[in-house]
C-alpha positions as CSV (number, residue, x, y, z in Angstrom):
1,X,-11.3,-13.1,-9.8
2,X,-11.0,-11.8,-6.3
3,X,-13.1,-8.2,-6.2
4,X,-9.6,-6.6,-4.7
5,X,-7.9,-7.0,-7.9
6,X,-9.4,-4.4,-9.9
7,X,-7.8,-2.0,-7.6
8,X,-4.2,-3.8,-7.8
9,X,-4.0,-3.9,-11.8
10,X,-4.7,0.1,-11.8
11,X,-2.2,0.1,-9.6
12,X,-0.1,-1.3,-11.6
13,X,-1.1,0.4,-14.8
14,X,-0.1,3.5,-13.5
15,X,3.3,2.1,-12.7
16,X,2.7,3.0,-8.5
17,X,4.9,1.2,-6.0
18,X,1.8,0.9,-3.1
19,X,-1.6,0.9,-3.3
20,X,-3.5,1.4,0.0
21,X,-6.6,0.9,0.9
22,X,-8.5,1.8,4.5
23,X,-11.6,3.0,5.9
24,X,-13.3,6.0,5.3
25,X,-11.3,6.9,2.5
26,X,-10.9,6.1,-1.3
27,X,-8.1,3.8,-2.1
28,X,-4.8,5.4,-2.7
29,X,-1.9,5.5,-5.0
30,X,1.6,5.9,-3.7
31,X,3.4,7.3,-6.9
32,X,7.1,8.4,-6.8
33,X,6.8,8.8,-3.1
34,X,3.6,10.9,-3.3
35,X,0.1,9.7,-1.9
36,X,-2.7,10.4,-4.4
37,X,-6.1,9.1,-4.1
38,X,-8.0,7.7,-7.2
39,X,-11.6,8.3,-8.2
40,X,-13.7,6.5,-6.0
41,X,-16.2,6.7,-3.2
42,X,-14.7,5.9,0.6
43,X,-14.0,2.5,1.6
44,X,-17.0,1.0,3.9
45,X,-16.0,-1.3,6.8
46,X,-17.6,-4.5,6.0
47,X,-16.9,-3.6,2.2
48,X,-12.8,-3.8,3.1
49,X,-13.0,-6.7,5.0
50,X,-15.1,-8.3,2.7
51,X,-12.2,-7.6,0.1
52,X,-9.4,-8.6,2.0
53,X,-10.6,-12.0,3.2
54,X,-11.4,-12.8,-0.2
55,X,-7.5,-13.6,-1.0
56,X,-6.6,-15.0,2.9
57,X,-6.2,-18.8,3.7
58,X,-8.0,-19.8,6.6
59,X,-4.9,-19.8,8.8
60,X,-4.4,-16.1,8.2
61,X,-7.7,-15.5,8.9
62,X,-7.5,-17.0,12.1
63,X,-4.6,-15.3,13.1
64,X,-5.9,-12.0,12.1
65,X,-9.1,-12.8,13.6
66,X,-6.4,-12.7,16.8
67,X,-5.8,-9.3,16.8
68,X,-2.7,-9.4,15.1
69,X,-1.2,-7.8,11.8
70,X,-1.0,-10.1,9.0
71,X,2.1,-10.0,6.6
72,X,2.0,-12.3,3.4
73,X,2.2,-12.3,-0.1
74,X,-0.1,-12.0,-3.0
75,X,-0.2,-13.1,-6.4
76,X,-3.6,-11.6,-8.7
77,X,-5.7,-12.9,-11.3
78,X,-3.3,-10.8,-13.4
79,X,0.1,-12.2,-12.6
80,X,1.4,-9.2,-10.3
81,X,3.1,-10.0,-7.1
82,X,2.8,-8.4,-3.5
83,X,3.6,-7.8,-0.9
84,X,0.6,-7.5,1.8
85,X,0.2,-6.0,5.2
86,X,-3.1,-6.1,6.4
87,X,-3.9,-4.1,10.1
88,X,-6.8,-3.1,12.4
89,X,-6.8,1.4,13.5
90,X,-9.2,3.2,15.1
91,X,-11.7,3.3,11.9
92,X,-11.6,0.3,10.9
93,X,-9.1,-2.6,8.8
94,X,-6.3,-0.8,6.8
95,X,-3.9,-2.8,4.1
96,X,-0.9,-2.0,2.1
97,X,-0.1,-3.8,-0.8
98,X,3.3,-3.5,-2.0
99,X,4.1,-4.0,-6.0
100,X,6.7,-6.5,-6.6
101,X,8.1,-6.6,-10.1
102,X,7.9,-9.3,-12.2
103,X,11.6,-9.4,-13.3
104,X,14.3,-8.9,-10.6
105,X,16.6,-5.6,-12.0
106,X,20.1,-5.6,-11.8
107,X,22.3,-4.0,-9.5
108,X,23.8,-1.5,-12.8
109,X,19.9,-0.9,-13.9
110,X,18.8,0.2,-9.9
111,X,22.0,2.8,-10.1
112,X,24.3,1.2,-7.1
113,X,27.4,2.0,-6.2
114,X,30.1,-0.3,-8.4
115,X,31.0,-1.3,-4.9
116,X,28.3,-3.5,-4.6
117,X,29.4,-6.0,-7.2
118,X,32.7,-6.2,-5.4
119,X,31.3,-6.9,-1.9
120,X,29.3,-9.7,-3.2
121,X,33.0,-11.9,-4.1
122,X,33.1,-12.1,-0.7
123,X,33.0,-15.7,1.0
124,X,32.7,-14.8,4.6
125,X,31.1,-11.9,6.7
126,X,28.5,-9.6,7.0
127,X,27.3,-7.1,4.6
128,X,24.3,-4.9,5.7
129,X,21.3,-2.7,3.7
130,X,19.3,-0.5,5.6
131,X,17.0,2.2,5.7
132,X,14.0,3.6,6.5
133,X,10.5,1.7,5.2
134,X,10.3,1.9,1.9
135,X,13.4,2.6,0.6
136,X,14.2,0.0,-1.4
137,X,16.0,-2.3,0.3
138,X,14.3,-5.6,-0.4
139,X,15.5,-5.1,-4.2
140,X,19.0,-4.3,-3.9
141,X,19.2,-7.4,-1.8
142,X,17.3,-9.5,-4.6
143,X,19.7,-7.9,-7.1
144,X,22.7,-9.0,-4.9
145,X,21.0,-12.3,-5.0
146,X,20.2,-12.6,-8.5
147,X,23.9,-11.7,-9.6
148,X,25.3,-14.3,-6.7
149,X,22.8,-16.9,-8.9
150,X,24.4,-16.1,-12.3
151,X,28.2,-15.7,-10.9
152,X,28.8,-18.2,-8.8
153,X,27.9,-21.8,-7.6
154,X,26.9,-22.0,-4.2
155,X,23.7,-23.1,-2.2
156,X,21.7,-19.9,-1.5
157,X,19.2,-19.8,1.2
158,X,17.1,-16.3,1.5
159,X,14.9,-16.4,5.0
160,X,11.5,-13.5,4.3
161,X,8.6,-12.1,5.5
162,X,7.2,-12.2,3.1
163,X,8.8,-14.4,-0.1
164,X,8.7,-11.3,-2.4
165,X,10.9,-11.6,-5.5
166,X,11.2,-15.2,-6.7
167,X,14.5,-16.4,-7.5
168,X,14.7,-19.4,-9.9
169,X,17.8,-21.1,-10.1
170,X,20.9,-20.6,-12.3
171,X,24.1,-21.4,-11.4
172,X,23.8,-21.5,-7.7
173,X,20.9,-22.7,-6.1
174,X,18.7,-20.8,-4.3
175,X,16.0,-21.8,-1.5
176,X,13.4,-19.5,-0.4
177,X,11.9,-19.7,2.8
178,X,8.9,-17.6,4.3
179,X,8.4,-16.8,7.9
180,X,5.5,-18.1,9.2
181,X,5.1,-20.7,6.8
182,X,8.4,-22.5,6.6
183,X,10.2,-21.2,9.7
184,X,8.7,-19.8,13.1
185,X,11.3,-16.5,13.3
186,X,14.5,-15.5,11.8
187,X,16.5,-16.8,14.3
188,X,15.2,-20.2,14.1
189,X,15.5,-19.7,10.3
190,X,19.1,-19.2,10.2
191,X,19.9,-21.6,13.2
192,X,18.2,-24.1,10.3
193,X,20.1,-22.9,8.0
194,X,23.7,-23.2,9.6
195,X,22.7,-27.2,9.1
196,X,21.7,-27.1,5.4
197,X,25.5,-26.5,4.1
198,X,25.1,-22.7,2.9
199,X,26.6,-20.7,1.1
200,X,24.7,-17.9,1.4
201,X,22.2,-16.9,4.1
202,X,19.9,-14.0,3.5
203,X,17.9,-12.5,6.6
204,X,15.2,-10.9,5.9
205,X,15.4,-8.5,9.1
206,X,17.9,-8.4,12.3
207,X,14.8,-7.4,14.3
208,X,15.3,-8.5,17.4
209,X,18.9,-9.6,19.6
210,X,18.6,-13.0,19.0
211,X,18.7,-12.8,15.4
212,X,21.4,-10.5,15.3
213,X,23.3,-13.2,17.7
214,X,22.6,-15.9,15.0
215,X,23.3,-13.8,11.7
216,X,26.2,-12.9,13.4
217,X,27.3,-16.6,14.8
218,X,27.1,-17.6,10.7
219,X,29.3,-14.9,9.4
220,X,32.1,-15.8,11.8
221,X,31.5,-19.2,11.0
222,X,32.4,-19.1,6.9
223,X,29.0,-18.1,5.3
224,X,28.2,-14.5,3.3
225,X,25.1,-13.3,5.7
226,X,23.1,-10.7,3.9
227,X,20.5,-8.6,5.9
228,X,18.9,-5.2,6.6
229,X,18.4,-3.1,9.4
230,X,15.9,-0.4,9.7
231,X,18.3,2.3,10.7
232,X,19.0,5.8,8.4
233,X,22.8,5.8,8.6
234,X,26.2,3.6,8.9
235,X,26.7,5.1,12.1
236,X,23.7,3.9,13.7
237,X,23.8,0.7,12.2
238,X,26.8,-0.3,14.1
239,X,25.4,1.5,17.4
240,X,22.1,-0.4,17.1
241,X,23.9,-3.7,17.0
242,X,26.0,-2.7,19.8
243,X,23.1,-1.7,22.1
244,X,20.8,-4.6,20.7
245,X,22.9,-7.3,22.4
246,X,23.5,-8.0,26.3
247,X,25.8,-5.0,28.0
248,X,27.9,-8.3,29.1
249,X,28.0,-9.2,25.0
250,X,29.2,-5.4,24.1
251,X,33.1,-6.1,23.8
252,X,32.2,-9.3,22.1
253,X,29.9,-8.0,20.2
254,X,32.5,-4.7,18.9
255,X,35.0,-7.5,18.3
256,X,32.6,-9.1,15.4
257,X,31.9,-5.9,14.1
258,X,35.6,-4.8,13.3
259,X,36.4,-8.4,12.0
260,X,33.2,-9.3,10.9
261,X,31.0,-6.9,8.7
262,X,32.1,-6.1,5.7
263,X,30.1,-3.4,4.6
264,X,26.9,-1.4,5.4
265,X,24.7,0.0,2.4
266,X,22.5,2.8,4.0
267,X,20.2,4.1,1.1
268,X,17.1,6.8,0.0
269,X,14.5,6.7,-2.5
270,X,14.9,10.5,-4.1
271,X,12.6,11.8,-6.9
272,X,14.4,12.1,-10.3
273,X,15.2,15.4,-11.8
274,X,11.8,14.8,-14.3
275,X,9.6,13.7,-11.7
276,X,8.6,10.5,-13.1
277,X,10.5,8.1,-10.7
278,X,13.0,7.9,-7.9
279,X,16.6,6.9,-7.9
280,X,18.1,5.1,-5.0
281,X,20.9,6.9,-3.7
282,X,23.2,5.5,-1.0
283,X,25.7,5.5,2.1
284,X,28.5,3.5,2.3
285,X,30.9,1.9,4.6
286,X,34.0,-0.6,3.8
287,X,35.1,-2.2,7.0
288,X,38.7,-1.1,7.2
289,X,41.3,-1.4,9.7
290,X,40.6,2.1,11.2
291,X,37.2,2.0,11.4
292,X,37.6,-1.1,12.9
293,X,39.7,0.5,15.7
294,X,37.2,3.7,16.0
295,X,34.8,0.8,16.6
296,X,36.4,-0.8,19.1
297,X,37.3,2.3,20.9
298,X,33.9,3.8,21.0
299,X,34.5,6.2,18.5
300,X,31.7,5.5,16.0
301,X,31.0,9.1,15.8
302,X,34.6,9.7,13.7
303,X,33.3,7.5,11.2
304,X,31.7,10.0,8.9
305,X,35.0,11.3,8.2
306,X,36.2,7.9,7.4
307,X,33.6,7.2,4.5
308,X,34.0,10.7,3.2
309,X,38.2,10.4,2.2
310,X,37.2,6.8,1.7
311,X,36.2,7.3,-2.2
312,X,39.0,5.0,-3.2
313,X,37.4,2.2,-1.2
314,X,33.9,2.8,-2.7
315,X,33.1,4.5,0.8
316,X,30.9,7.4,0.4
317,X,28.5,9.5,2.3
318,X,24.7,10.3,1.6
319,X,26.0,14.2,1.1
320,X,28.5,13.0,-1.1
321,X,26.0,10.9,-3.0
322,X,23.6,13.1,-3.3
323,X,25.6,16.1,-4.6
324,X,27.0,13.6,-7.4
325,X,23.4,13.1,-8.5
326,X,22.7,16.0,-8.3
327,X,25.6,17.7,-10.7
328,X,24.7,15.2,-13.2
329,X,21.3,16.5,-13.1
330,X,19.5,12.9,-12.4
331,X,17.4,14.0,-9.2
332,X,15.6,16.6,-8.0
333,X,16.8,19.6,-6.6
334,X,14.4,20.1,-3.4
335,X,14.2,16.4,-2.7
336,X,17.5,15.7,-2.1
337,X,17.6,19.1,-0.1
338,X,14.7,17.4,2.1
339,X,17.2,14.6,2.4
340,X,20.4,15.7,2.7
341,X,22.5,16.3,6.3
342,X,24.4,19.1,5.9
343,X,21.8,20.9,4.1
344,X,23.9,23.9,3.5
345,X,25.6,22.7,0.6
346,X,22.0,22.0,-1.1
347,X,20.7,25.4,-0.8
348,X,21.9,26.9,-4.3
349,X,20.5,24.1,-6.2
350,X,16.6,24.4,-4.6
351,X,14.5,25.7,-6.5
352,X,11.2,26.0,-4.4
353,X,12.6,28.8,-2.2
354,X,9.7,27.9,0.8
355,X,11.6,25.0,2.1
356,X,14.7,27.2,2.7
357,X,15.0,28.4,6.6
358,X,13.3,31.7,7.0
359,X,15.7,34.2,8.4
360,X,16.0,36.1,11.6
361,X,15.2,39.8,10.9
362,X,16.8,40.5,14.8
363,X,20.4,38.4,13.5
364,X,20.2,40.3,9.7
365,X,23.3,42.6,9.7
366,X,23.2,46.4,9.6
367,X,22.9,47.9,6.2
368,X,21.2,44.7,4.3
C-alpha cells in the first residue's frame, strides 16, 4: 500500500472533491469549495516526494525529473480514482489529487438544464462546456457520454488528460484515449480519430489553435465534437475561438461558428442552501439564426440579450439561473451573490450583510 493512500481514503471518507498536499503545510481538504486543513504536522520536502514517487512509473518520473508538471491518473489500494497533478513552487513539490467517482451520475442527478439531453440527438456539430477550473466540467461531459452509450449506437472516442471516468461499453462503443500515453496532443488525437470512423469525438481541452482547427475540421465534416474551454461565459467562448485562430482564418473561422456550434454550456459550482454540497448551475447558448448573424457581424456583445428571451430554446443566462435556484431555495444566498453578474438583483436574498458594497456617506441623500 503506497504511504500516500491513507491521506486519499480520508479524503474520501469525508466525501471532499481535492485533497492537496505541499510543503510546509498539513495536507488539505477541499470540501464544498472551502480549503480546510486536517490534523497533521507540515509536509517535509523529502517526506512529499518520497510519497509522490511511490505511485509514478518510471517514465513520469523522468519527465518530472525534467522540470515539468506531471498530469496522470491514480487508482489506490482502496479502489478510488484520481485525478493527479503533481508541480515544483518555491518551497518545494506540491500535488493535487482530484476525486473521481466511482459511478458516472446522470445528467438529471447533477441538475442540468433539460436542454442538455436534447443537444446530445445531434449527429453533427460542436457543442461546448466550459468554465473556470474546477467547475465541473469533466462530469457533465462524462454524463453526456454515458447517456450517448445507453441511447444510441455509435463508435465513441473520448481524447483526456488524464482518462478520468471510465466508460464501459453499452450500446455504443466507447474508446478512451489518454494524452501522453496513447496520443502526443489533442490535435494529433483527433486528426487520429477522423480515420477511426467516429461517431463521436470528445476533446478533452481546445487548448491551443491547432486543436481548435482540428475539433473544428470534424464537426464540419459529420461527427458530434464534444469539448471544453476554460472561459467563464458564452460570450467569451465564441471571442476566444475567434482570436485563437490566424487573423487571415477570422471570417472563416465566424463562418464555422454560426453554422457549426451548436451550443455552449458555461457553468458554476455554487454551495447548496444547507451547506453540505454544491449544485452546478449553468449558462446557455442555442446556436440560432440571429446569433449566428450577431456572430458574423461582430456583434457578440448583443448576445446576452439573445439567451435571456431565449427560455423557449433552453437558452438561459447565469443571472437567470441563479435566481431560479435560488427561489426554489436549493443554493445559498451569499454564494450565488459572489457569483452572480448583475449583482443587484441578489442583494435582498444575502444574508451576510459584509459582502454588500459599503456606501458612500458623501453620495447618501439629505435627510437619510
Amino acid at each position: 500500500m503506497a504511504r500516500i493512500d491513507a491521506f486519499l481514503k480520508l479524503g474520501m471518507q469525508q466525501g471532499c472533491s481535492d485533497i492537496h498536499l505541499a510543503v510546509g503545510v498539513p495536507p488539505m481538504l477541499r470540501m464544498h469549495g472551502d480549503l480546510l486543513p486536517i490534523k497533521f504536522r507540515d509536509l517535509g520536502d523529502t517526506e512529499l516526494e518520497a510519497y509522490v514517487q511511490e505511485i509514478m512509473t518510471q517514465s513520469q518520473r523522468d519527465h518530472f525529473a525534467q522540470g515539468n508538471d506531471l498530469d496522470f491518473s491514480y487508482v489506490s489500494i482502496d479502489g478510488g480514482r484520481f485525478r493527479v497533478n503533481v508541480f515544483r513552487k518555491e518551497t518545494g513539490l506540491g500535488a493535487v489529487f482530484r476525486t473521481i467517482p466511482s459511478d458516472i451520475p446522470g445528467i438529471d442527478k447533477l441538475g442540468l438544464p433539460p436542454i442538455v439531453k436534447k443537444l446530445c440527438d445531434f449527429h453533427q456539430g460542436m457543442i461546448l462546456v466550459t468554465g473556470s477550473t474546477g467547475t465541473g466540467k469533466s462530469t457533465t461531459l462524462a454524463a453526456m457520454i454515458d447517456h450517448l452509450n445507453q441511447t444510441r449506437k455509435l463508435n465513441i472516442i473520448s481524447l483526456e488528460d488524464p482518462i478520468e471516468f471510465v466508460h464501459r461499453s453499452k450500446t455504443s462503443q466507447v474508446i478512451q484515449r489518454e494524452l501522453g500515453t496513447h496520443i502526443p496532443s489533442f490535435a494529433e488525437g483527433v486528426r487520429a480519430a477522423m480515420r477511426e470512423d467516429p461517431d463521436v469525438i470528445l476533446v478533452g481541452e481546445l487548448r491551443d489553435a491547432e486543436t481548435i482547427s482540428m475539433a473544428m475540421t470534424a464537426a464540419e465534416t459529420g461527427h458530434l465534437v464534444l469539448g471544453t474551454l476554460h472561459t467563464t461565459g458564452a460570450v467569451k467562448t465564441i471571442d476566444r475561438i475567434i482570436d485563437a485562430l490566424p487573423v487571415e482564418e477570422r471570417e472563416q473561422t465566424k463562418s464555422f461558428l454560426a453554422q457549426s456550434l451548436l451550443a455552449v454550456i458555461t457553468q458554476v459550482l455554487v454551495k447548496t442552501a444547507d451547506g453540505r454540497g454544491r449544485k452546478a448551475i449553468c449558462e446557455v447558448l442555442v446556436m440560432t439564426k440571429a446569433i449566428a448573424k450577431l456572430i458574423q457581424s461582430d456583434q457578440t456583445h448583443q448576445v446576452p440579450s439573445q439567451l435571456q428571451t431565449g427560455r423557449d430554446l433552453g437558452m438561459q443566462l447565469l443571472d437567470q439561473s441563479l435566481l431560479q435556484a435560488l427561489n426554489a431555495k436549493e443554493i445559498d444566498p451569499d454564494d450565488a451573490y459572489a457569483y452572480a453578474a448583475d449583482k443587484r438583483a441578489f442583494q435582498k436574498f444575502v444574508t451576510d450583510t459584509s459582502i454588500l458594497p459599503k456606501l458612500d456617506p458623501s453620495q447618501t441623500p439629505p435627510g437619510l
